[in-house]
C-alpha positions as CSV (number, residue, x, y, z in Angstrom):
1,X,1.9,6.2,-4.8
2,X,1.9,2.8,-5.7
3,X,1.4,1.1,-9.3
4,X,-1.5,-1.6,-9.4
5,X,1.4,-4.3,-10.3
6,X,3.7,-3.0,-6.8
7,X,0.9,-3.9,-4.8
8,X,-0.4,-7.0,-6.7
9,X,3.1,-8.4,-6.2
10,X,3.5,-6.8,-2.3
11,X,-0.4,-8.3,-1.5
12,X,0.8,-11.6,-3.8
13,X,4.2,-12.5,-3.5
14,X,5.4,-14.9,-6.3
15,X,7.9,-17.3,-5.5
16,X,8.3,-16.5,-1.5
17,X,10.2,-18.9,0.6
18,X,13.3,-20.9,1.1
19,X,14.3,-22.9,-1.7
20,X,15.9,-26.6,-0.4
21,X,17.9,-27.5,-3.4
22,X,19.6,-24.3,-4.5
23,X,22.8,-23.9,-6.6
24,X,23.2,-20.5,-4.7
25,X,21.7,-18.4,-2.1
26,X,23.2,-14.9,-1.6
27,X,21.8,-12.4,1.1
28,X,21.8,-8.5,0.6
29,X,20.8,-5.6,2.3
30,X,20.6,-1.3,2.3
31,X,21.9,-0.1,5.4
32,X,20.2,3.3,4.6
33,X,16.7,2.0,4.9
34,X,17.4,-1.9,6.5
35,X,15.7,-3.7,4.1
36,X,17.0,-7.3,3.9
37,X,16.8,-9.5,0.4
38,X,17.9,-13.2,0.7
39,X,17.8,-14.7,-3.3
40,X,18.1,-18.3,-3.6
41,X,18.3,-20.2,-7.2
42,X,18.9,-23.4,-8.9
43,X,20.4,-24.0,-11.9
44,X,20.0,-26.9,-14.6
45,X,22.0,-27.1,-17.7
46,X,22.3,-23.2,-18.1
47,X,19.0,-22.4,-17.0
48,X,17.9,-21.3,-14.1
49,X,15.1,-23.7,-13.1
50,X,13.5,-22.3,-9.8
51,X,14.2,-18.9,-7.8
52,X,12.6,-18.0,-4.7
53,X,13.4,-15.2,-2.3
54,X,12.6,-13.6,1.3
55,X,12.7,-9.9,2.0
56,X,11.9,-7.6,4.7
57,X,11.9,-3.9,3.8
58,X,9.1,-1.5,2.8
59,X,5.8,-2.6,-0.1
60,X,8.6,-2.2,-3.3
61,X,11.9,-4.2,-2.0
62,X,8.9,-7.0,-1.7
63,X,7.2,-6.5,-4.8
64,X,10.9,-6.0,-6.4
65,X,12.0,-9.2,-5.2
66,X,8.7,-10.9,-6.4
67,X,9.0,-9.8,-10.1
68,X,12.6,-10.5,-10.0
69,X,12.0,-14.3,-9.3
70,X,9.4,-14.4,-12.3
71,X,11.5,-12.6,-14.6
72,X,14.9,-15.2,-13.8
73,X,12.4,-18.3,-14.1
74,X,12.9,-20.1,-16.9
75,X,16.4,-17.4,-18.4
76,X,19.4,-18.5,-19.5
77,X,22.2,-17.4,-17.2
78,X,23.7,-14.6,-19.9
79,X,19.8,-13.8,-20.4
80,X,19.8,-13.1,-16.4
81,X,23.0,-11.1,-16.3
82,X,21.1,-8.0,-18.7
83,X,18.6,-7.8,-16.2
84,X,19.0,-4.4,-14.6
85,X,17.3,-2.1,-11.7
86,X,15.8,-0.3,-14.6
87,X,14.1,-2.9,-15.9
88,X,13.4,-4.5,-12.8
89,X,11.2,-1.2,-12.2
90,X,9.6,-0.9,-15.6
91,X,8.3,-4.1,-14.7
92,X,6.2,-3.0,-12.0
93,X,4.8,-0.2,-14.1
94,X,7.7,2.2,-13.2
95,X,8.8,3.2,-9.4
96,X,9.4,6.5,-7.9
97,X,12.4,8.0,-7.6
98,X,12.3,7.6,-3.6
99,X,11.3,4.0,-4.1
100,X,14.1,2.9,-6.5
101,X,16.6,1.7,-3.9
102,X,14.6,-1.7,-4.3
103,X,15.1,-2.3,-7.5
104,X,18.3,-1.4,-6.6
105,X,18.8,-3.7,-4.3
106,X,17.1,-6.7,-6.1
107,X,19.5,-6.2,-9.3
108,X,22.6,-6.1,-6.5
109,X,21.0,-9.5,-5.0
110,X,20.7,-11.2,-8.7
111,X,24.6,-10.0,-9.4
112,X,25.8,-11.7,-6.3
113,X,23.4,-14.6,-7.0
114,X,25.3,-15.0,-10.3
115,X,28.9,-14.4,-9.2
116,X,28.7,-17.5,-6.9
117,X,27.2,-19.8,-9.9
118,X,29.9,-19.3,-12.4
C-alpha cells in the first residue's frame, strides 16, 4: 500500500522537532481524519535556512511532512511557493488516492507558513 520512500520517511523522519529560532510557525489540521501538522521555518536573506515540523496523523501526513522539510531546505521563498500537493506526492513515489489528503494538508501548512513570512 505504501511506496518504499512513504515508509523510509514515516520509519525516518527528516527534520522532526521544534525549531527555537523560527521566522514562522503555523499549525494545520483535517478535521475529516484529525491529523495535526505544526511547520516551523527560518528564513535568511530569502532563503529558507532550516524547517522542521511535528505531525500526528496516519504513516503519509508523516512521511508528507518529512519530504516537505527536505524539499523547502535550502529554496528560495518564490522557489517554495510552486511547491504543490502534487509534487509533494510524486516525491514519495506517488500516493493513493485515499492517502492524498496529506499531501494536501502539507502544501496547506507550507501556504500558511509563507503567508506569515511576507
Amino acid at each position: 500500500m505504501y511506496s518504499p520512500s512513504v515508509l523510509d520517511h514515516f520509519k525516518n523522519p527528516r527534520n522532526a522537532g521544534d525549531l527555537q529560532d523560527a521566522t514562522a510557525v503555523v499549525e494545520v489540521s483535517n478535521p475529516v481524519c484529525g491529523d495535526v501538522l505544526r511547520l516551523s521555518a527560518r528564513v535568511e536573506g530569502g532563503i529558507i535556512a532550516e524547517c522542521r515540523f511535528k505531525a500526528q496523523g496516519c504513516v503519509t501526513s508523516v512521511a508528507c511532512a518529512s519530504i516537505l522539510t527536505e524539499l523547502l531546505s535550502g529554496k528560495s521563498l518564490d522557489d517554495a511557493r510552486r511547491i504543490t500537493a502534487m509534487q509533494i506526492a510524486e516525491s514519495l513515489g506517488g500516493l493513493e488516492q485515499a492517502t492524498f489528503h496529506a499531501a494536501h494538508l502539507a502544501a496547506d501548512a507550507l501556504t500558511g507558513l509563507l503567508a506569515k513570512i511576507r
